[in-house]
Steps between C-alpha positions, in 0.01 A plus 500: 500500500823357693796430226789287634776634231722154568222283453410687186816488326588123615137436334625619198822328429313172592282552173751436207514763212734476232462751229182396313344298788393819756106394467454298841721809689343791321154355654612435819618875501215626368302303791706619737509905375121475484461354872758833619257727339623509126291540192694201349539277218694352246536704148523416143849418530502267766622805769359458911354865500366660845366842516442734788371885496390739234718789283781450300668209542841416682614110333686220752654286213629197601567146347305169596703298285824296572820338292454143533679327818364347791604630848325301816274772669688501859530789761852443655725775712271781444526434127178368247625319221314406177520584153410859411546561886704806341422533144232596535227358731676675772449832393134449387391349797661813658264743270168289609617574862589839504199580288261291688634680839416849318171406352419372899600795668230684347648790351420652217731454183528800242591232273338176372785218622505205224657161600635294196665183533621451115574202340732391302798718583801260536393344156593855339212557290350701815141385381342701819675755572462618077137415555524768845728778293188497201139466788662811712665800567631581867602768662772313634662101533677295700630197405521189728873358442769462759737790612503433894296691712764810511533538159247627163651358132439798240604335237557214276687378222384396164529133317589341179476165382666332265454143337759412258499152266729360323486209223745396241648128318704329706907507468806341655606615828846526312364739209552905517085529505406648804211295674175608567573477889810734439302716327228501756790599749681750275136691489502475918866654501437782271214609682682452834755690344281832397393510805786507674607768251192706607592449845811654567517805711172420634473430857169397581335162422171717415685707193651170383386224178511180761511202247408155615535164326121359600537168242734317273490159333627310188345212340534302204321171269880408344386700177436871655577697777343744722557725821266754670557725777287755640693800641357794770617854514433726767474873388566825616271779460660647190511237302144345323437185428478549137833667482708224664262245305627693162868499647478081579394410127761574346723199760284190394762324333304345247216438728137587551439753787128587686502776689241501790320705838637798347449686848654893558696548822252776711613711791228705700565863679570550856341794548143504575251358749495171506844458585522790733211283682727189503801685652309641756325141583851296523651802736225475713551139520831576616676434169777680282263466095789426220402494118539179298557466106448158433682298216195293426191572353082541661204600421615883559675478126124416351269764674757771565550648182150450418305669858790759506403551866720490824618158543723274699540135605476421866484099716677331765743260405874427384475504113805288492276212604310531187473167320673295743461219731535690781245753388325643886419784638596647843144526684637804676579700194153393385308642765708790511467602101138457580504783745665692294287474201264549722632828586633607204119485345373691802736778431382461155195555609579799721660706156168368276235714810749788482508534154109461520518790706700726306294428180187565664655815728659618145140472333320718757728792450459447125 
């Protein structure tokens, strides 16, 4: 079957899906995986699934879903625009390529190659892809987010929220009682503060606490007063959510604090195949392969620690373009992370017969 990779992918940001509302592009998916050759549908969670070959399985694990934002769907200067152009349609229309260009070819995979388009990933409570990490148990995964077609993100770091509320009887502006708005802020400062404490000496964004102010507001009916603020924190690997959770209580300043997507940092290993076979795919697409540690979050924090298998996070696409208006993609970049995903799961493929062969060469001598 013929697969026009632009026309897929502009397809796809036409069809609107926020976090919750992936139904209408999850079928359209599964359509089209099933018309390339796929054993597809869509799961119990709401995930597009496609499946190709027999063995153990190797998982594609991308996102379908989208923050909210309209972008008009436009190709202009080489460049597709649309929301989730980059994060992370992009790289999931980039695994249905590669893998339908495999699958075509007619070669036989030592692995069985499992497409999932999860849902609700940019919502945080990663409904799919903690449906994925409990149905199986790969070999190895990649997972579709942006790192430019040169470059493989190994790791990730972790996430805390924090909702704090505040509500006390009202006072005179010109009285010594603090308000519940400066308390609201005095919580904000001393958790700034602690983490700029943590920070010093280190260097990298990835080993840092990276606060962020998400919310704040103040209200009050002439008789009581309230404020709320919700407050981010972006963690390094050593340091759990728990522990920073127990360090923030004791800063609420008379307030009520929530703590929320309690999510670990998670770094994967360099060493093994799967990213040997991506080095050798972007050199022999003429490029120079970097690693990424990203100071966001993905999927990779949810099935990582739990499939304990090599891992890494590959898609075309400037990451700094998440979430905004001028969210596109650079069609060449797409094309050319689709060769070499393409690539990278034919050398895959190439270390899967060999090790076929030693096992069975190894059991005839035995």
């Amino acid at each position: 079957m013929t697969l026009d990779p632009v026309a897929l992918l502009t397809r796809m940001l036409e069809i609107p899906s926020v976090s919750t509302q992936e139904a209408e592009l999850a079928h359209v998916l599964t359509v089209e995986m099933a018309r390339l050759g796929f054993d597809s549908f869509v799961d119990e969670a709401g995930n597009a699934v496609g499946i190709a070959g027999a063995g153990p399985d190797l998982v594609l694990l991308g996102h379908i879903d989208t923050v909210p934002g309209q972008i008009p769907v436009r190709i202009e200067n080489g460049r597709l625009y649309g929301r989730g152009a980059v994060d992370a349609k992009g790289p999931f229309a980039t695994f249905i390529c590669a893998a339908a260009r495999l699958t075509a070819s007619g070669e036989r995979l030592p692995f069985r190659l499992v497409l999932i388009g999860a849902v609700e990933e940019e919502a945080a409570s990663s409904k799919g892809a903690r449906h994925a990490a409990e149905r199986y148990r790969p070999i190895a995964c990649v997972i579709g987010e942006p790192s430019g077609w040169d470059r493989i993100t190994l790791g990730y770091k972790g996430r805390l929220l924090v909702d704090g509320f505040w509500e006390q009887p009202m006072s005179h502006s010109a009285g010594r009682e603090s308000s519940a708005a400066e308390r609201a802020v005095a919580c904000w400062n001393d958790v700034a503060a602690y983490c700029a404490t943590y920070n010093q000496g280190r260097e990298r964004l990835f080993d840092q606490l990276l606060p962020s102010l998400r919310t704040i507001c103040s209200r009050s009916d002439g008789l009581t007063e309230q404020a709320e603020l919700t407050i981010g924190v972006r963690l390094p690997p050593d340091v759990p959510p728990d522990m920073l959770a127990s360090a923030i209580a004791g800063h609420s300043h008379g307030g009520r604090l929530r703590f929320r997507d309690l999510c670990p940092a998670y770094r994967a290993d360099k060493n093994n195949p799967l990213v040997r076979a991506f080095l050798r795919s972007i050199r022999a697409s003429g490029g120079t392969p970097g690693f990424l540690l990203k100071t966001g979050t993905s999927d990779m924090n949810v099935v990582g620690p739990i499939w304990r298998c090599p891992i890494l996070a590959y898609g075309p696409g400037d990451s700094n373009l998440d979430h905004t208006p001028d969210e596109h993609i650079l069609i060449d970049e797409y094309l050319r992370a689709i060769k070499v995903l393409e690539d990278a799961l034919r050398h895959l493929t190439e270390v899967g017969e060999e090790q076929r062969s030693n096992s069975a060469r190894d059991g005839a001598v035995v």
